[in-house]
VOGU-3710 file (C-alpha; in Angstrom, 3 decimals, decimal comma):
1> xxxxxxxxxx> -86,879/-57,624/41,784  -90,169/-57,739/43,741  -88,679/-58,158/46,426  -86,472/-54,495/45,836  -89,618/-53,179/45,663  -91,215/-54,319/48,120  -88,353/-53,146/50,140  -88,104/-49,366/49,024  -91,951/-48,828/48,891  -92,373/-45,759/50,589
11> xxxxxxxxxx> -95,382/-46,679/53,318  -98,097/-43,977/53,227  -100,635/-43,237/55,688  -104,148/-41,927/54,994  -106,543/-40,681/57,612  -110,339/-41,100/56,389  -112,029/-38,477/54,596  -113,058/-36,082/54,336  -109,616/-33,872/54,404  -109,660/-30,420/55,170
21> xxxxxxxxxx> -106,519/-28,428/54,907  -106,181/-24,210/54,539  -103,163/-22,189/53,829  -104,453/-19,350/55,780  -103,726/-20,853/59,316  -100,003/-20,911/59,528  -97,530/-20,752/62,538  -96,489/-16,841/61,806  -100,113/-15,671/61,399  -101,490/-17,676/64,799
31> xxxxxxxxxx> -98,615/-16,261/66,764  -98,956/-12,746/64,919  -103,097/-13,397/66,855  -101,267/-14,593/70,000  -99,237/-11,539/70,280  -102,116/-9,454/69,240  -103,888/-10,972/72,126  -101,481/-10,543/74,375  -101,772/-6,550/73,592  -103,955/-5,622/76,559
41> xxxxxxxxxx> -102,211/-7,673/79,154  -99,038/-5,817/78,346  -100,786/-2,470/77,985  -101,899/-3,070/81,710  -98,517/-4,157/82,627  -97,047/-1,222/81,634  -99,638/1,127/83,034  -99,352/-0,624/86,390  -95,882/-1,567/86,881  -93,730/1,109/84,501
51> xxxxxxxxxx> -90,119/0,324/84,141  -90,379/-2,894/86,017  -92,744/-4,191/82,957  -90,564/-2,875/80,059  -87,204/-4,233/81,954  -89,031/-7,901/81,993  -90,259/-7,658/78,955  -87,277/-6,726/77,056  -85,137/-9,315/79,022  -87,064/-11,975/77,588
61> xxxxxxxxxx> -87,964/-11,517/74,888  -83,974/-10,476/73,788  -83,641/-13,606/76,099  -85,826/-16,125/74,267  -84,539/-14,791/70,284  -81,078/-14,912/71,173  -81,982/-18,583/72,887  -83,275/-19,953/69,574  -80,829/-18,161/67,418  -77,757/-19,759/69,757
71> xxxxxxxxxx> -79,320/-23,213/70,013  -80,668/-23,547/66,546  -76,831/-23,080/65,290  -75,378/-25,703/67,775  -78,181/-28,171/66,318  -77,026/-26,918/62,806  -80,547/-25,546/61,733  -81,820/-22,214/60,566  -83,742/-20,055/63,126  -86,946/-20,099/62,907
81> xxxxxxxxxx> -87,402/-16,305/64,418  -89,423/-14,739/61,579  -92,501/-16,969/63,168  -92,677/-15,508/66,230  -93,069/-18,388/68,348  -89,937/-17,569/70,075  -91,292/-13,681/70,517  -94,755/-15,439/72,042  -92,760/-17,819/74,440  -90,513/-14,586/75,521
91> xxxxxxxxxx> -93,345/-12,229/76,064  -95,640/-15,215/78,266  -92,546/-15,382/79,965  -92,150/-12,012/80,806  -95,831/-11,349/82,144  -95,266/-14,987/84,067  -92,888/-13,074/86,261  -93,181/-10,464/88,814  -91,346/-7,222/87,535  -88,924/-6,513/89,919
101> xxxxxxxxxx> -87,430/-10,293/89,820  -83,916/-9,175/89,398  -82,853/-9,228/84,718  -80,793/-13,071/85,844  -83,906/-14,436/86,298  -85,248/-13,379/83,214  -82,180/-14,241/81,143  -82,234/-18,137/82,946  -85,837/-18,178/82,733  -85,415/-17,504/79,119
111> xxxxxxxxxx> -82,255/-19,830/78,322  -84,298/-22,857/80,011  -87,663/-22,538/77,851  -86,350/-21,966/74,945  -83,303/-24,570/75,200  -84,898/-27,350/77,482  -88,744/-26,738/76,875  -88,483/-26,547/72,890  -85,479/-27,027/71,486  -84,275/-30,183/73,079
121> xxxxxxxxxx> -87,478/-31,731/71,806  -86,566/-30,880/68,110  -87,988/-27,706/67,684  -91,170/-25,622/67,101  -93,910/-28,276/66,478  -92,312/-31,153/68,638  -92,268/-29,748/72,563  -94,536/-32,162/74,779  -94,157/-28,659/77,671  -95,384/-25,491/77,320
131> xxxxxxxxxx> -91,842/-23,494/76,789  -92,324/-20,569/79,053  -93,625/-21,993/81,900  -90,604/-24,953/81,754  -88,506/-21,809/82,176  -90,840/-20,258/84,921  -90,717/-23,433/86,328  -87,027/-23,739/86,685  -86,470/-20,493/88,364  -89,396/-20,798/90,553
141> xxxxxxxxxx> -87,859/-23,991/92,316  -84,285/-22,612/91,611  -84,405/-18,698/93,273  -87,721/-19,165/95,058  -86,547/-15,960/96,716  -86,219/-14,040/94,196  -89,280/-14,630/92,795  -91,256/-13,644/95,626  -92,382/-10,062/93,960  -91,351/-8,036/96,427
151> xxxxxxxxxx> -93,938/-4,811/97,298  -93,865/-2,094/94,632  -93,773/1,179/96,551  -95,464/4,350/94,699  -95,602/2,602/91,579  -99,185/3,876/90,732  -101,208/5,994/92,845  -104,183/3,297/91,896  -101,995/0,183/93,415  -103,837/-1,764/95,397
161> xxxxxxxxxx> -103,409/-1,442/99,702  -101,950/-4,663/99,018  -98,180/-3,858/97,919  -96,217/-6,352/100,185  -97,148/-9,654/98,801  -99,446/-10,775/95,930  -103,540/-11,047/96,769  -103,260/-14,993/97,039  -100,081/-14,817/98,891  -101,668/-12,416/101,408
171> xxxxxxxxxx> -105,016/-14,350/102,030  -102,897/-17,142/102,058  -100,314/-16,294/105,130  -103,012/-13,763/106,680  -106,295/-13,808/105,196  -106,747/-10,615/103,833  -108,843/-10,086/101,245  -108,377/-8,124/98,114  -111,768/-6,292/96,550  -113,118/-7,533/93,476
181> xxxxxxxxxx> -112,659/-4,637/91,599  -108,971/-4,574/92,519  -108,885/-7,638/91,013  -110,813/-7,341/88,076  -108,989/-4,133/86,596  -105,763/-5,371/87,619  -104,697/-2,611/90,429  -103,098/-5,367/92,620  -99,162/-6,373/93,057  -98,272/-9,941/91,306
191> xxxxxxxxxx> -96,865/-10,939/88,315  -97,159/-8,693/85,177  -100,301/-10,766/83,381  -101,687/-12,059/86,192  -103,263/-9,025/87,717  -105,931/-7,608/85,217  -108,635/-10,183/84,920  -110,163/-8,027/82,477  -107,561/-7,496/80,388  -107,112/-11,374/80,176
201> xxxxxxxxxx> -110,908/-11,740/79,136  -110,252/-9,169/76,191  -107,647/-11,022/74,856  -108,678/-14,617/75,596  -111,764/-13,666/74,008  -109,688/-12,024/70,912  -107,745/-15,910/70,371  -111,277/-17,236/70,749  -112,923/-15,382/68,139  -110,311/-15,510/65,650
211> xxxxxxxxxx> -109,757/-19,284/66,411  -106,234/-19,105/67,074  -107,276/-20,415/70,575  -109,488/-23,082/71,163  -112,446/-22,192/73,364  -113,035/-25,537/75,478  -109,808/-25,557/77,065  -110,661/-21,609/78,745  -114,348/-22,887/79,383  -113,409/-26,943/80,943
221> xxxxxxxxxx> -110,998/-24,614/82,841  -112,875/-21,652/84,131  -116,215/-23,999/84,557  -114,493/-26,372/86,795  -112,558/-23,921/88,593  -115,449/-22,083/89,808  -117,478/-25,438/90,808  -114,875/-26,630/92,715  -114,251/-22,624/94,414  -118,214/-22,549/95,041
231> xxxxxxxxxx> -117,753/-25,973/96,835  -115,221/-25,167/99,068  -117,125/-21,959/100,104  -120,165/-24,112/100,581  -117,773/-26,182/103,098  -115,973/-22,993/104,440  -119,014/-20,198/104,781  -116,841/-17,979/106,812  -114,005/-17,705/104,222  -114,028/-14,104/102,591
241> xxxxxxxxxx> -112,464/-15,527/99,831  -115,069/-16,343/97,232  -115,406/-18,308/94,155  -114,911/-14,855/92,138  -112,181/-13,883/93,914  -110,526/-17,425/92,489  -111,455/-16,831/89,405  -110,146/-13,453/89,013  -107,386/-13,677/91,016  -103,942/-15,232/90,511
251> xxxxxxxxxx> -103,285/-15,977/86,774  -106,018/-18,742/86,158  -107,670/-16,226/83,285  -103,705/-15,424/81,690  -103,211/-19,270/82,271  -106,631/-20,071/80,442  -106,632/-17,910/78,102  -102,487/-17,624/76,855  -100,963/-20,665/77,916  -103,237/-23,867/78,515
261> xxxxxxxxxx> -104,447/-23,000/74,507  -101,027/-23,170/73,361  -101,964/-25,873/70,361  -98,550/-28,035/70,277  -98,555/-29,134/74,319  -102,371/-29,317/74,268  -104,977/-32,382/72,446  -106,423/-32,324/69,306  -109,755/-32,995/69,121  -112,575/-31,133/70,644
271> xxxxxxxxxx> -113,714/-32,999/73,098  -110,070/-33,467/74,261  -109,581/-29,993/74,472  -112,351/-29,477/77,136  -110,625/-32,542/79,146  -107,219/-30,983/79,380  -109,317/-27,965/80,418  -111,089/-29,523/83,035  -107,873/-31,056/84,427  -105,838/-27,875/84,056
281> xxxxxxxxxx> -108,674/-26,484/86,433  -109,274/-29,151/88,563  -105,148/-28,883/89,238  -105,800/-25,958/89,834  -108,064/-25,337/92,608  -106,334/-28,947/94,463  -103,031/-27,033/94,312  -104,654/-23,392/95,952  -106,879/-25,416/98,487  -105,023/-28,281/99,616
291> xxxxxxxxxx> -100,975/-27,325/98,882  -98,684/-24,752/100,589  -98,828/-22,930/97,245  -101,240/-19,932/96,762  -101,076/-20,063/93,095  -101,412/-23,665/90,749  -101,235/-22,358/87,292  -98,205/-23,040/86,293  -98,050/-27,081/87,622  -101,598/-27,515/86,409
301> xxxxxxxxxx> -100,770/-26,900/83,037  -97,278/-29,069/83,179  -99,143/-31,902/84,621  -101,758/-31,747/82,166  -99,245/-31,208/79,111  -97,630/-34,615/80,387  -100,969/-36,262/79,717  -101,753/-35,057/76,514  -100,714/-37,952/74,563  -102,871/-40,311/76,413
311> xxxxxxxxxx> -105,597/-37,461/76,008  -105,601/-38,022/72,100  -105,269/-41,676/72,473  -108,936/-41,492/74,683  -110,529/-39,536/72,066  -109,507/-40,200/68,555  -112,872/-39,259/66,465  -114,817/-41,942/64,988  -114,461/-41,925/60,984  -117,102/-40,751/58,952
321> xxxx> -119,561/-43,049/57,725  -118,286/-45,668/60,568  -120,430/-48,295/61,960  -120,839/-48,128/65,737
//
């Protein structure tokens, strides 16, 4: 008989105290924030780029529900689409791509994050890689071509001189050098979130405040970023291409801000946090400065989601009341 018991004894696990736990932080309400924050990255995608935003933006986000809807059946599960988290990961997508990428890349794009990034893991909750940029990923390597975001011609009156390639693509095969202020209110070709760096600040700031986002990852990533951009232009005084033109250029603020944060792919604790960010812009900058790519975002944040595990492992807390 004791030996029954022994055997069915449930095994419970107990974390020292003290415990904190509130309702009020659930998945629907810190995606509800996400999209929230997301607001005036979309607002400037639309104002810039028009139909090409709305077409990108509808593909994937039609592309990433009807993803989780079709592979949450085949695993015999409910969809979970009344949290949103499949509306978040369609909408990152969306402003992850350039505009005029023609709607397969979208759909594909969309199929692969939600299928291979999420799902395949178990679900909401279980995904070691962020979702959306697994899909970006994918279609980056797969129809580098097409994702090349062709010139948009007499889009906006306010479009930046620079319509035939994307500001780090054009310093990057001829040296030219967008303006700062292009840069900074987002009147420049690229993808649709990458291009407003103000925008991103306003809505990073938004997660920040409301604690939906944790702050250190944006600050170990912006902080490093920019020591490692001022170095290089300490070795390279002639470039044109500044520190600040790093920093708000490309998508290292929509990257920050929107998709290094995301809380399931990134640690736990605080100091981990600022880590990851560190690494995500240390990646970063080693990928613009050193690699035939102008942009690192996107691989920064996948190689840094790999380590997260060993991350947690570095810097589990010490328990209260513990003896050094």
């Amino acid at each position: 008989m004791k030996a029954e018991q022994t055997q069915y004894t449930p095994v419970i696990h107990v974390s020292p105290a003290p415990h904190l736990s509130s309702r009020d932080l659930t998945t629907r309400k810190m995606m509800r924030d996400v999209l929230l924050g997301l607001s005036p990255v979309v607002f400037m995608a639309l104002y810039v780029f028009h139909w090409y935003a709305v077409k990108q933006l509808m593909i994937c986000l039609l592309g990433c529900l009807a993803a989780e809807a079709l592979f949450m059946k085949m695993r015999a599960k409910s969809a979970t689409l009344n949290d949103y988290s499949a509306a978040v990961t369609g909408i990152i997508l969306a402003l992850s791509l350039p505009g005029a990428a023609p709607w397969y890349i979208g759909v594909i794009a969309s199929v692969v994050a939600i299928g291979m990034g999420k799902v395949v893991f178990g679900g909401i909750g279980m995904n070691i890689f962020n979702p959306a940029m697994v899909g970006r990923a994918f279609v980056m390597i797969a129809f580098a071509g097409a994702m090349g975001a062709p010139g948009y011609e007499q889009i906006h009156a306010t479009v930046d001189v620079i319509t035939r390639a994307t500001p780090m693509d054009a310093f990057k095969q001829t040296g030219a050098v967008a303006s700062l202020d292009s840069l900074f209110w987002g009147l420049t070709n690229g993808s649709l979130g990458e291009t407003s760096a103000l925008a991103c600040i306003l809505g990073g700031l938004y997660l920040c405040v409301r604690r939906t986002a944790s702050w250190q990852i944006p600050a170990g990533t912006v902080v490093t970023a920019a020591a490692l951009a001022g170095i290089a232009n300490l070795v390279h005084p002639e470039s044109n291409w500044t520190a600040l033109h790093h920093l708000l250029g490309g998508s290292l603020l929509f990257g920050a801000f929107f998709i290094a944060t995301d809380p399931v792919t990134s640690p736990l604790t605080p100091k981990g946090k600022f880590i990851f960010g560190i690494g995500v812009g240390f990646f970063v900058m080693v990928l613009r400065l050193f690699s035939g790519y102008p942009e690192g975002v996107m691989f920064a944040v996948l190689l840094m989601n790999g380590v997260t595990p060993l991350i947690n492992h570095w810097t589990i807390p010490r328990p209260l009341g513990a003896i050094p």
